[in-house]
LOKEZA-835760 format. One record per atom (N, C-alpha, C): x, z, y; residue in three letters; atom name; residue number from 1. Coordinates in steps of 0.05 Angstrom, whole numbers. Each point is the difference from the previous one (the first is absolute). Example, Ala and Ser with C-alpha at 12.3 -4.5 7.8 and 13.67 -1.06 7.14 Angstrom:
residues 2
+--------+--------+--------+---------+-------+-----+
!     px !     pz !     py ! residuo ! atomo ! num !
+--------+--------+--------+---------+-------+-----+
!    264 !    156 !   -114 !     ALA !     N !   1 !
!    -18 !      0 !     24 !     ALA !    CA !   1 !
!     18 !      0 !     24 !     ALA !     C !   1 !
!     -7 !    -14 !     21 !     SER !     N !   2 !
!     16 !      1 !     24 !     SER !    CA !   2 !
!    -15 !     14 !     22 !     SER !     C !   2 !
+--------+--------+--------+---------+-------+-----+
This chain:
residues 145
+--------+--------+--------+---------+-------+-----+
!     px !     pz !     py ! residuo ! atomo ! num !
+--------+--------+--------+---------+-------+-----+
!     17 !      0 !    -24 !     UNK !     N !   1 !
!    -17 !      0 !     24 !     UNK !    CA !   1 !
!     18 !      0 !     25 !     UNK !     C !   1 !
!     13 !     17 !      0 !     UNK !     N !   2 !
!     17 !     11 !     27 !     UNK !    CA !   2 !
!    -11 !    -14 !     26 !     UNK !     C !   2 !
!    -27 !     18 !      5 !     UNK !     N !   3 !
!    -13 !     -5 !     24 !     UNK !    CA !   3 !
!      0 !     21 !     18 !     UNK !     C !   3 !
!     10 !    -21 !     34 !     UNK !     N !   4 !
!     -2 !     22 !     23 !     UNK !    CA !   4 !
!     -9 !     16 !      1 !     UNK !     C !   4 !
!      2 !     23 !      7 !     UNK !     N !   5 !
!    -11 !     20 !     17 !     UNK !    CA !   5 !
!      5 !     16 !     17 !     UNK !     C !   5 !
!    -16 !     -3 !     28 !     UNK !     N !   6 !
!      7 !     16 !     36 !     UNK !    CA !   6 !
!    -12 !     18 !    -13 !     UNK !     C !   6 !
!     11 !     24 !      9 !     UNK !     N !   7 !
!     -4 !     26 !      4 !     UNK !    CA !   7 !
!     -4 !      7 !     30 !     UNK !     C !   7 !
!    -18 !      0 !     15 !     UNK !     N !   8 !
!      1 !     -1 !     29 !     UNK !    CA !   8 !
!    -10 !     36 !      1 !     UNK !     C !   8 !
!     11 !     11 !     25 !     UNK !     N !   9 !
!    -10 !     21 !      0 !     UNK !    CA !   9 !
!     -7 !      8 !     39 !     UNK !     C !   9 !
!    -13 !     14 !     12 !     UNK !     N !  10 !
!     -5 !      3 !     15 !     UNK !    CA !  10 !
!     10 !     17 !     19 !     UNK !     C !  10 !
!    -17 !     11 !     24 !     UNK !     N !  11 !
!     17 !     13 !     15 !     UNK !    CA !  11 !
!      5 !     36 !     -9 !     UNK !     C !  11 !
!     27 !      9 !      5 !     UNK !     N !  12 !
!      1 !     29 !     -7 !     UNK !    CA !  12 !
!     11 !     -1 !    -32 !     UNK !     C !  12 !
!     -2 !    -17 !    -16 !     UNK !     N !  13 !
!     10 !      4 !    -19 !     UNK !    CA !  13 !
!     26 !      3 !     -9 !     UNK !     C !  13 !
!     11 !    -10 !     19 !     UNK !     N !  14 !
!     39 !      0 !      5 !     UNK !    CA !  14 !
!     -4 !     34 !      8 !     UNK !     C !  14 !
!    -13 !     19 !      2 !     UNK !     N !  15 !
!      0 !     27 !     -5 !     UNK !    CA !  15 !
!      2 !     13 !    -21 !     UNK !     C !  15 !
!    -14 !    -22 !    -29 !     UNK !     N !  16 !
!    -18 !     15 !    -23 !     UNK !    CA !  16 !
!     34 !     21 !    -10 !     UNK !     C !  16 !
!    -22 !     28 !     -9 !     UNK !     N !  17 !
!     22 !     18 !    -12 !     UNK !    CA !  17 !
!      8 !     24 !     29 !     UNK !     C !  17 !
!      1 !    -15 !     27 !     UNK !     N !  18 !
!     -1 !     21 !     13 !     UNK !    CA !  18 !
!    -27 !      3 !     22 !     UNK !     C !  18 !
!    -19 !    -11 !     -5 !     UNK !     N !  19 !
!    -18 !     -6 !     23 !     UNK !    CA !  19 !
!    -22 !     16 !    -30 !     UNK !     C !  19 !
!    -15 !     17 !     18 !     UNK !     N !  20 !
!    -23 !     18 !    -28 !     UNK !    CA !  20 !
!      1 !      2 !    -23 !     UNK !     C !  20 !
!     27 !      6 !    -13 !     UNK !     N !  21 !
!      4 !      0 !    -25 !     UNK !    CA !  21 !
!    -18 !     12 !    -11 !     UNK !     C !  21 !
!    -23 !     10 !      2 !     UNK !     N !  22 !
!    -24 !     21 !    -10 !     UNK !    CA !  22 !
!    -14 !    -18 !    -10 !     UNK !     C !  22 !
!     -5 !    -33 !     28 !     UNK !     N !  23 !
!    -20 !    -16 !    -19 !     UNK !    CA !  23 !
!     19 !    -19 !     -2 !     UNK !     C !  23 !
!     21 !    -15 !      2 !     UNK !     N !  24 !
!     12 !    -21 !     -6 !     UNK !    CA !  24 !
!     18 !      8 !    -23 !     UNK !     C !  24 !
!      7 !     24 !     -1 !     UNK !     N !  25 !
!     24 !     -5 !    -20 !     UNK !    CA !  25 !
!     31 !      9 !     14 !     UNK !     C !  25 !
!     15 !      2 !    -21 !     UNK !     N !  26 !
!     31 !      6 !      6 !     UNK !    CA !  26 !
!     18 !    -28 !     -6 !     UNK !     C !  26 !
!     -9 !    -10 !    -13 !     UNK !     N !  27 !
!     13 !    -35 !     -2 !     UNK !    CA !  27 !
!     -3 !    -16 !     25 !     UNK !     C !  27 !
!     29 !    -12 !      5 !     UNK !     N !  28 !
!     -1 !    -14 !     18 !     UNK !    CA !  28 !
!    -12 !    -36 !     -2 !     UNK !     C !  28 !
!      0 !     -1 !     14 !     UNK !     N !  29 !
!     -7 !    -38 !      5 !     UNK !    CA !  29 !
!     28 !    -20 !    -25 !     UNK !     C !  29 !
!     22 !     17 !      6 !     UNK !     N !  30 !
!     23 !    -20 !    -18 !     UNK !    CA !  30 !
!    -10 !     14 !    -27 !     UNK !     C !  30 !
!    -11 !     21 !      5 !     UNK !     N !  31 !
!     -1 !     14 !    -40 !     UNK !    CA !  31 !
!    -20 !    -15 !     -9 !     UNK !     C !  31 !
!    -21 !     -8 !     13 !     UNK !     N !  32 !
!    -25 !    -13 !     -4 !     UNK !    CA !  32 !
!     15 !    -38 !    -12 !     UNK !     C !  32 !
!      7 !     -7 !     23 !     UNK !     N !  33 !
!     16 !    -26 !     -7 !     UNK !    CA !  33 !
!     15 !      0 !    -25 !     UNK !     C !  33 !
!     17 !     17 !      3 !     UNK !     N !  34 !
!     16 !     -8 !    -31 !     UNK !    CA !  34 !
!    -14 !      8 !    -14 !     UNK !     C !  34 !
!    -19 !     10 !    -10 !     UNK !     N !  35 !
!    -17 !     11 !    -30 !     UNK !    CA !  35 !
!    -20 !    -26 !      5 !     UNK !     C !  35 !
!    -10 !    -14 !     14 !     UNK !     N !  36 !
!    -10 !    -23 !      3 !     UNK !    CA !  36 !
!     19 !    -19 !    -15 !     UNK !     C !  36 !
!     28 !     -2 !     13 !     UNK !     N !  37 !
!     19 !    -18 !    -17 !     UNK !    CA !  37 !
!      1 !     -8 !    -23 !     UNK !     C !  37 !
!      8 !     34 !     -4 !     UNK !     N !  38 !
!      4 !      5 !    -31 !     UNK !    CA !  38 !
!    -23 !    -10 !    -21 !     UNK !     C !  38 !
!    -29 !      3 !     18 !     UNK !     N !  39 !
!    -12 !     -7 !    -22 !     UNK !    CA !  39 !
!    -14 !    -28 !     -5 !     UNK !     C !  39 !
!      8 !    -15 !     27 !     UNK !     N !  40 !
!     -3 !    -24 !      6 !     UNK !    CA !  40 !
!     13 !    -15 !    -18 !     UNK !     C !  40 !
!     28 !     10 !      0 !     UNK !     N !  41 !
!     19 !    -12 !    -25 !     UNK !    CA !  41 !
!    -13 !      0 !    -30 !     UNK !     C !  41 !
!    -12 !     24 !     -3 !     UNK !     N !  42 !
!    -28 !      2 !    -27 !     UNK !    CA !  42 !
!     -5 !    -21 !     -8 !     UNK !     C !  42 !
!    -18 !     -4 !     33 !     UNK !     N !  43 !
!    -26 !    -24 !    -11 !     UNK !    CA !  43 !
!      7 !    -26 !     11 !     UNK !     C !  43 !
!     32 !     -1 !      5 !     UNK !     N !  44 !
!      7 !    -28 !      2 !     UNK !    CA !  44 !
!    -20 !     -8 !     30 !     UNK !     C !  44 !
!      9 !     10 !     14 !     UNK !     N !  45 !
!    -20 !    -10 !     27 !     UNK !    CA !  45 !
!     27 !     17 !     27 !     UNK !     C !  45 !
!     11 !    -17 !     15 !     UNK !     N !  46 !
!     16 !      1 !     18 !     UNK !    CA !  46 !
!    -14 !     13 !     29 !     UNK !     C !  46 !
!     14 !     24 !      2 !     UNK !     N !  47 !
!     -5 !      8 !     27 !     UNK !    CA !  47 !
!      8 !     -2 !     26 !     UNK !     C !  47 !
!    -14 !     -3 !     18 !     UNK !     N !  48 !
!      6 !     -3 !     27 !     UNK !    CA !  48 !
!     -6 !     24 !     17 !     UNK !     C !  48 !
!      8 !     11 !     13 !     UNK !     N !  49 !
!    -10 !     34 !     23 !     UNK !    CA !  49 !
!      5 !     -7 !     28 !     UNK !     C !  49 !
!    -28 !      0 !     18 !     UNK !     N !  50 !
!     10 !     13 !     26 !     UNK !    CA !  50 !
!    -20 !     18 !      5 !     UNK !     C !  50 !
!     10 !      3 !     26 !     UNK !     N !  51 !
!    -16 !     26 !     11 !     UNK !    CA !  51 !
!      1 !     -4 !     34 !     UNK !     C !  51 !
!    -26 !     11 !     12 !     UNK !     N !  52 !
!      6 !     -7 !     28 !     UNK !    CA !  52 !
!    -20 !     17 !     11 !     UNK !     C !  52 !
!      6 !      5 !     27 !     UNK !     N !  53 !
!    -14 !     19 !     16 !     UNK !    CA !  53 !
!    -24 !    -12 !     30 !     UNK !     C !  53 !
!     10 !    -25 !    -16 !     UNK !     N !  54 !
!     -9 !    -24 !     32 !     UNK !    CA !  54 !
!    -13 !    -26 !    -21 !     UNK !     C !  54 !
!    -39 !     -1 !      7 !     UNK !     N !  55 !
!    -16 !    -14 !     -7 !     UNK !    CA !  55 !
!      9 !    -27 !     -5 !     UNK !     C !  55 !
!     11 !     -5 !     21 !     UNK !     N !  56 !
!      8 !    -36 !      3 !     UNK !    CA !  56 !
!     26 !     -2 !    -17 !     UNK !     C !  56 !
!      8 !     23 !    -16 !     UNK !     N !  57 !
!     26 !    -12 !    -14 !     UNK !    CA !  57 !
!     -6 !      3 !    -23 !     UNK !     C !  57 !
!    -32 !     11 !     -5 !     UNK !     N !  58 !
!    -14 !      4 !    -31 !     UNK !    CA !  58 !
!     -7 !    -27 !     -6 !     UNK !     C !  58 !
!    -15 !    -11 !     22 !     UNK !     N !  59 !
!    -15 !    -27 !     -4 !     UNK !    CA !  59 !
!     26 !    -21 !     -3 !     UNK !     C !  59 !
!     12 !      5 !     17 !     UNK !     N !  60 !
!     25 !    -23 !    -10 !     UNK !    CA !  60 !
!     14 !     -2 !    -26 !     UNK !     C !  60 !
!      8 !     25 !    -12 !     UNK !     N !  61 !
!      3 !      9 !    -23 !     UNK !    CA !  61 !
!    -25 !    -19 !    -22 !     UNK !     C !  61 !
!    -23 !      8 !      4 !     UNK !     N !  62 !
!    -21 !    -12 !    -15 !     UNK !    CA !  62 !
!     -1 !    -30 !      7 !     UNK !     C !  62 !
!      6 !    -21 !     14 !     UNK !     N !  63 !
!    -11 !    -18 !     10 !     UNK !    CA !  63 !
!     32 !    -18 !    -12 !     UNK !     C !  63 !
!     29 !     28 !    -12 !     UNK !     N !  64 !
!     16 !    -23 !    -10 !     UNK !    CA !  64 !
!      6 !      7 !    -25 !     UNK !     C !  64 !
!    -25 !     21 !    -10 !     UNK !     N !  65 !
!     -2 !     -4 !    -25 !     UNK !    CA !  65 !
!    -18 !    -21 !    -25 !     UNK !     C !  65 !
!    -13 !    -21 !     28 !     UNK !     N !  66 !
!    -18 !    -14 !    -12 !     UNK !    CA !  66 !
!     17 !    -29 !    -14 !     UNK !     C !  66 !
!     -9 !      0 !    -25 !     UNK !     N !  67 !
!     16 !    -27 !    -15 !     UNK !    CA !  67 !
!     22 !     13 !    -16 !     UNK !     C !  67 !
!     15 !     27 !      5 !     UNK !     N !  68 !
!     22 !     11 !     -5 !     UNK !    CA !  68 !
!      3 !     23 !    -20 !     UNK !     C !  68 !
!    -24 !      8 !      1 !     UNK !     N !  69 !
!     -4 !     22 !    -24 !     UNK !    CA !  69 !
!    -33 !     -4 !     -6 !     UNK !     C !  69 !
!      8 !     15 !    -19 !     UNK !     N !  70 !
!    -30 !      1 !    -23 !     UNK !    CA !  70 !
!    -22 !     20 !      8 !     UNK !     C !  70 !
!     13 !     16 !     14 !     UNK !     N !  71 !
!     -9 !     27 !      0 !     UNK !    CA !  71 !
!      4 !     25 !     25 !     UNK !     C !  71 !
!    -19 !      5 !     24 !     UNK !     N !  72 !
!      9 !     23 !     16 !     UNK !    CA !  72 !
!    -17 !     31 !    -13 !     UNK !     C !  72 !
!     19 !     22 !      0 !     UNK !     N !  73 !
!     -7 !     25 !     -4 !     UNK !    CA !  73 !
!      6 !      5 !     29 !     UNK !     C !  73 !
!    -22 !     18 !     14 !     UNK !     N !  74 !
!     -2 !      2 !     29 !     UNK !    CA !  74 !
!     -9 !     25 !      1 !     UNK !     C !  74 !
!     11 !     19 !     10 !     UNK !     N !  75 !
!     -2 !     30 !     11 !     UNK !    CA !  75 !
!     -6 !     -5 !     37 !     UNK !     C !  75 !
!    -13 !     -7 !      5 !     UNK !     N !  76 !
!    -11 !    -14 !     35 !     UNK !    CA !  76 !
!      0 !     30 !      9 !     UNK !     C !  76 !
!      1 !     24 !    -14 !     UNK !     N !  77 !
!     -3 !     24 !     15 !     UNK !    CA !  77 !
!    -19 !      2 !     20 !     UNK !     C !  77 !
!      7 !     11 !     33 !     UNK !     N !  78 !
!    -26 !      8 !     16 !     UNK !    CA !  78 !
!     -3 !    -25 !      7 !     UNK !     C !  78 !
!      9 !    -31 !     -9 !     UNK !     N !  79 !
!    -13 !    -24 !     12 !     UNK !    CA !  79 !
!    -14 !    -11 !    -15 !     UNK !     C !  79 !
!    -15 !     18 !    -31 !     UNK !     N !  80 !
!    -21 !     -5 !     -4 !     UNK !    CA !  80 !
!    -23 !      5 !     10 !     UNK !     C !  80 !
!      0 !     14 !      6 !     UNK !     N !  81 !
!    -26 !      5 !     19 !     UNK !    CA !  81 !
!    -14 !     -9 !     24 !     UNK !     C !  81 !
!     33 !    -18 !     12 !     UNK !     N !  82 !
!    -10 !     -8 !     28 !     UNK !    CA !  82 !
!     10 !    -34 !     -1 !     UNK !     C !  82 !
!     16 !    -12 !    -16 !     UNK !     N !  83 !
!     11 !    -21 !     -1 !     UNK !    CA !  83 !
!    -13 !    -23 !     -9 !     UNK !     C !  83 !
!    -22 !    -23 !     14 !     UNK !     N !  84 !
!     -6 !    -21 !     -2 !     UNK !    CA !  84 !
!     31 !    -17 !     -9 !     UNK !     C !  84 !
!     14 !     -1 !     15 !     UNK !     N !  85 !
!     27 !    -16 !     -2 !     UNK !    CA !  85 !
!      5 !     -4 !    -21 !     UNK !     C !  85 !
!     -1 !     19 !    -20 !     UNK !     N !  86 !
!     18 !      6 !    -30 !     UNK !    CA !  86 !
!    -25 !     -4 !    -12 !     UNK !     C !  86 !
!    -21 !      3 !      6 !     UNK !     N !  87 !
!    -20 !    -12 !    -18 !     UNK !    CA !  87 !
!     -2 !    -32 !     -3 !     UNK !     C !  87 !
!      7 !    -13 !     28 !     UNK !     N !  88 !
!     -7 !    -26 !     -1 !     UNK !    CA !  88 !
!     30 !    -12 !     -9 !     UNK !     C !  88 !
!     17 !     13 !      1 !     UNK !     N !  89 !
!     37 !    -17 !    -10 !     UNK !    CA !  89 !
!    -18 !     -2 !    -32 !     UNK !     C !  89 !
!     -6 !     23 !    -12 !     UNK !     N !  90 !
!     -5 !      4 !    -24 !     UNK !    CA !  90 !
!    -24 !    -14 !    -12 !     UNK !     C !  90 !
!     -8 !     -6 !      8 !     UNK !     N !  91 !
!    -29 !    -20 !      6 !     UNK !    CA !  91 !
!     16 !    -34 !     -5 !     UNK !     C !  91 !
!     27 !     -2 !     15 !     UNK !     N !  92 !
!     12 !    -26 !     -6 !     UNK !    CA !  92 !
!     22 !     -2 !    -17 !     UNK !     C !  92 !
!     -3 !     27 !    -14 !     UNK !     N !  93 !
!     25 !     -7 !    -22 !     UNK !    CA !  93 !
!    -21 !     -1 !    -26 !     UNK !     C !  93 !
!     11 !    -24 !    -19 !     UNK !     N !  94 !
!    -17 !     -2 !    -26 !     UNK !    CA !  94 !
!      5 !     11 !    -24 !     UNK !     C !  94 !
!     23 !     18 !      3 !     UNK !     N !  95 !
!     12 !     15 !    -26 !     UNK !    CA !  95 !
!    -33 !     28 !     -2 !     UNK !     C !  95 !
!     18 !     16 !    -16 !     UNK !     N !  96 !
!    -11 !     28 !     -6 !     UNK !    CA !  96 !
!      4 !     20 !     15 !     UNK !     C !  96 !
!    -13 !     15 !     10 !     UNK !     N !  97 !
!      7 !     22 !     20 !     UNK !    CA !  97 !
!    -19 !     26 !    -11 !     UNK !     C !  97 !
!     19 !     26 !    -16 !     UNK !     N !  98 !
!     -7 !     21 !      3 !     UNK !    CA !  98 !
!      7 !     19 !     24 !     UNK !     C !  98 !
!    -17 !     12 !      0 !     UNK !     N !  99 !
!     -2 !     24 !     26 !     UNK !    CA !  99 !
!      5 !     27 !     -9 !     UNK !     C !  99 !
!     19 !     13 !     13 !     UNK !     N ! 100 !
!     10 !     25 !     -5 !     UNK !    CA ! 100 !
!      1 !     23 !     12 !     UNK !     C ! 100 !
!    -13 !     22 !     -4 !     UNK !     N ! 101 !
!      1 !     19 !     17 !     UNK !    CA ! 101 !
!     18 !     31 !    -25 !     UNK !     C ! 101 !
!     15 !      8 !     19 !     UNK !     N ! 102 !
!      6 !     21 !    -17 !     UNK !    CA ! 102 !
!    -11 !     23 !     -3 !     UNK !     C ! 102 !
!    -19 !     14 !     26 !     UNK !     N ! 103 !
!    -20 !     12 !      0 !     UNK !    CA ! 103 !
!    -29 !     -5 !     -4 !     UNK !     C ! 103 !
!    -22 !     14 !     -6 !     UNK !     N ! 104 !
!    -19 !    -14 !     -4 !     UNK !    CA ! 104 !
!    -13 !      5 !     25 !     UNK !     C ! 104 !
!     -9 !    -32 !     -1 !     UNK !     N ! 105 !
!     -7 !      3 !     43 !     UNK !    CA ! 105 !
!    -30 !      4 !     -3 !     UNK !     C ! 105 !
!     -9 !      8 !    -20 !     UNK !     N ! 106 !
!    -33 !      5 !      4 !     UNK !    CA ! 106 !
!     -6 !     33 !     -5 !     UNK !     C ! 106 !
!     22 !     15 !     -2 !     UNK !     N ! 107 !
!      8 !     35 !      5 !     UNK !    CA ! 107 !
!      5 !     -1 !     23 !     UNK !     C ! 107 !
!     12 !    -16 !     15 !     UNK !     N ! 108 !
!      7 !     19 !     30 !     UNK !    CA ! 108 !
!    -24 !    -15 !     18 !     UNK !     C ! 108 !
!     12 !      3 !     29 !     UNK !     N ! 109 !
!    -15 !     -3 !     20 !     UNK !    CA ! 109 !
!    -17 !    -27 !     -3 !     UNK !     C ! 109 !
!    -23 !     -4 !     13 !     UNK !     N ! 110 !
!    -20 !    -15 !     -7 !     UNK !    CA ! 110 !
!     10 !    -27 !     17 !     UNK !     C ! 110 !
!     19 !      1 !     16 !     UNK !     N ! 111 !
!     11 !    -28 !     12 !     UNK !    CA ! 111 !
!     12 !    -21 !    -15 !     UNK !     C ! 111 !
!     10 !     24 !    -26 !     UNK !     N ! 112 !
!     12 !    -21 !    -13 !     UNK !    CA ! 112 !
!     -9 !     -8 !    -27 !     UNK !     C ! 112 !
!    -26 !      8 !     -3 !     UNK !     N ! 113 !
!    -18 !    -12 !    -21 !     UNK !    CA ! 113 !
!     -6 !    -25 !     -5 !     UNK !     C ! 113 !
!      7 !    -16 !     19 !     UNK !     N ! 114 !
!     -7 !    -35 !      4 !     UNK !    CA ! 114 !
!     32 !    -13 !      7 !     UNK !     C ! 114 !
!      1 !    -13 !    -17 !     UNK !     N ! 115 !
!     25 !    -22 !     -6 !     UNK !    CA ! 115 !
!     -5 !    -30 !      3 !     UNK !     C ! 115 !
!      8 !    -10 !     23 !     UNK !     N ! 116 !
!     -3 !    -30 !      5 !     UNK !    CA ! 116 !
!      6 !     -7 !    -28 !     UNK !     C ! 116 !
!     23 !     10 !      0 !     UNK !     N ! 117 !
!     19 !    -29 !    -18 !     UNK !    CA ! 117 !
!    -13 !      5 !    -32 !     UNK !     C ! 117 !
!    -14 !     15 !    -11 !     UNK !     N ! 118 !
!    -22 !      6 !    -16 !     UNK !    CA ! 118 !
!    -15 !    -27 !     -8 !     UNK !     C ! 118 !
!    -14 !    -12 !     24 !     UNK !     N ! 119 !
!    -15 !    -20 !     -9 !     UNK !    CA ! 119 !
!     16 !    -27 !     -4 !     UNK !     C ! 119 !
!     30 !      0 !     -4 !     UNK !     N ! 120 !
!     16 !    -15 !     -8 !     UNK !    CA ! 120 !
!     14 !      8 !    -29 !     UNK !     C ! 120 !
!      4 !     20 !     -2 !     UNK !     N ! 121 !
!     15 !     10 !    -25 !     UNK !    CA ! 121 !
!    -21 !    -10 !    -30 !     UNK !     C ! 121 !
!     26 !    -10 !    -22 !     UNK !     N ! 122 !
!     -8 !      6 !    -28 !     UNK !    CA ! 122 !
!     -4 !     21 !     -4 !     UNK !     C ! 122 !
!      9 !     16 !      0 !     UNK !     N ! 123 !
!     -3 !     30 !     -7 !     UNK !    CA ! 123 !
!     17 !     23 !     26 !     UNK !     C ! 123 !
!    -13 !     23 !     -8 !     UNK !     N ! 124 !
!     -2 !     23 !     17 !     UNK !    CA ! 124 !
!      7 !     31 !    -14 !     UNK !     C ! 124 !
!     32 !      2 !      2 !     UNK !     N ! 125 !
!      4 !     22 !    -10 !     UNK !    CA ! 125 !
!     15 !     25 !     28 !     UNK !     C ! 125 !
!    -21 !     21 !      0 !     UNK !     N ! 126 !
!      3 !     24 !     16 !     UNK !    CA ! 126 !
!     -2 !     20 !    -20 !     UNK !     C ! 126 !
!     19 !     26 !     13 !     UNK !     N ! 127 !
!     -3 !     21 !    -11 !     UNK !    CA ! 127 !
!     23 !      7 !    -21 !     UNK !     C ! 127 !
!     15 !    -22 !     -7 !     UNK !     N ! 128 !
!     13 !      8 !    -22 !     UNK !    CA ! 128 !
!     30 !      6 !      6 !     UNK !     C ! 128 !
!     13 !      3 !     28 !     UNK !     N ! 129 !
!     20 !     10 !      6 !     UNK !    CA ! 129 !
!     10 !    -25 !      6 !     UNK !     C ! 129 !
!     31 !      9 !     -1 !     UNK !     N ! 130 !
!     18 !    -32 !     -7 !     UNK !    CA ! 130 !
!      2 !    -14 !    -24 !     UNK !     C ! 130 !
!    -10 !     16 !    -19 !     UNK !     N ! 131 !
!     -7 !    -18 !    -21 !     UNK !    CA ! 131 !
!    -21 !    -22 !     -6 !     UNK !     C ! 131 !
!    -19 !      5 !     28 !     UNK !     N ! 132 !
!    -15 !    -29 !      2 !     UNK !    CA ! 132 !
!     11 !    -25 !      0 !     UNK !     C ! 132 !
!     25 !      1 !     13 !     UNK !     N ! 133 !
!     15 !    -23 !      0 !     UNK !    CA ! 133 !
!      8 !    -15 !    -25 !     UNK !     C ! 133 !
!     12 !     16 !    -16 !     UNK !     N ! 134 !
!      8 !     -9 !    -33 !     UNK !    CA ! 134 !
!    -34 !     -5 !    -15 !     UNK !     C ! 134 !
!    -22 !     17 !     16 !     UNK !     N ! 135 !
!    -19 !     -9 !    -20 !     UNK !    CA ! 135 !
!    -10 !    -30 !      3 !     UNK !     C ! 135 !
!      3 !    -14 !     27 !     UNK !     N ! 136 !
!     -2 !    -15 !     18 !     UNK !    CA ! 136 !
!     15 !    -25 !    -12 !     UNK !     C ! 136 !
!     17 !     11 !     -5 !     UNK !     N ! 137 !
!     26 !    -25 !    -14 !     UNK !    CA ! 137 !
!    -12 !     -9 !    -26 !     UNK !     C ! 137 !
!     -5 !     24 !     -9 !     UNK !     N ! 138 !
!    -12 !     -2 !    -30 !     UNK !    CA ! 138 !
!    -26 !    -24 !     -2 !     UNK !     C ! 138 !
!    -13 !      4 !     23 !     UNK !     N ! 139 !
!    -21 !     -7 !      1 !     UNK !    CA ! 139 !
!     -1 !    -31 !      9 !     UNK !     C ! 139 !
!     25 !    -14 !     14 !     UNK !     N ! 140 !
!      2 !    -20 !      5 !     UNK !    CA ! 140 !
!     12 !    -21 !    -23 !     UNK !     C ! 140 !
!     20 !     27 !    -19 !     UNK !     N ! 141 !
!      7 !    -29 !    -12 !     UNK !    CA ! 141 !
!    -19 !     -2 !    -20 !     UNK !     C ! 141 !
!    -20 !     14 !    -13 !     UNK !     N ! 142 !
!    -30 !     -3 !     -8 !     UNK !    CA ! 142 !
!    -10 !    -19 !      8 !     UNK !     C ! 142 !
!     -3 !      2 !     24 !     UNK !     N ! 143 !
!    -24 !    -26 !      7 !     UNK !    CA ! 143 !
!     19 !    -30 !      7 !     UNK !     C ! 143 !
!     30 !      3 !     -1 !     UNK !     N ! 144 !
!     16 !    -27 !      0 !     UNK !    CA ! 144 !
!      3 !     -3 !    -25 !     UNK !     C ! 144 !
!     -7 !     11 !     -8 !     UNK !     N ! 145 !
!     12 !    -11 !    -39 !     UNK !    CA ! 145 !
!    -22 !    -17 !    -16 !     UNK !     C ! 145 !
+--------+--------+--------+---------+-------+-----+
């Protein structure tokens, strides 16, 4: 197979491990990436990682991953809730796109119960830590195979 996959991640996550380790966790953003690697190497599916803090460098990100990979896993963080932009890049890319949250955003505050990028995603995994990510992977080369 050895099919693409962006790992895109959102704003604040270049914190994960020291930003509310209560609800995010003690793993950082690179511990997250390489256990992604590692298991990418698994399922024969090649990883790609960024991360950004600035909307217009998500969509650009998404807009040059179209034709180029198989597959975005997208942690859009607090620009799910408010980001048309990343809904509509994602709207023009024709691969697979799961959505990731490491907390479950339908426990906390009620703002962030609604996820643009939701009505774009194959699937929707919240709640499961950083291990949503590997479930995420799992889950892509499933539906590429």
């Amino acid at each position: 197979m050895n099919a693409r996959i962006l790992i895109l991640n959102g704003p604040n996550l270049n914190l994960l491990g020291q930003r509310q380790p209560e609800i995010y966790g003690a793993e950082t953003l690179d511990d997250v990436i390489a256990s992604c690697r590692r298991l990418g190497d698994e399922l024969d599916l090649e990883i790609e990682a960024a991360q950004s803090n600035h909307e217009g460098e998500l969509v650009e990100r998404i807009h040059a991953a179209r034709g180029t990979v198989a597959g975005i896993i997208i942690n859009p963080a607090a620009y799910s809730h408010t980001s048309i932009a990343i809904l509509d890049a994602l709207n023009a890319f024709d691969g697979k796109v799961i959505e990731v949250h490491i907390s479950n955003i339908h426990k906390r505050e009620s703002f962030r119960h609604h996820s643009y990028v939701s009505a774009r995603a194959d699937g929707i995994i919240a709640g499961c830590g950083t291990e949503g990510y590997r479930l995420a992977l799992r889950r892509l080369a499933s539906i590429l195979s």
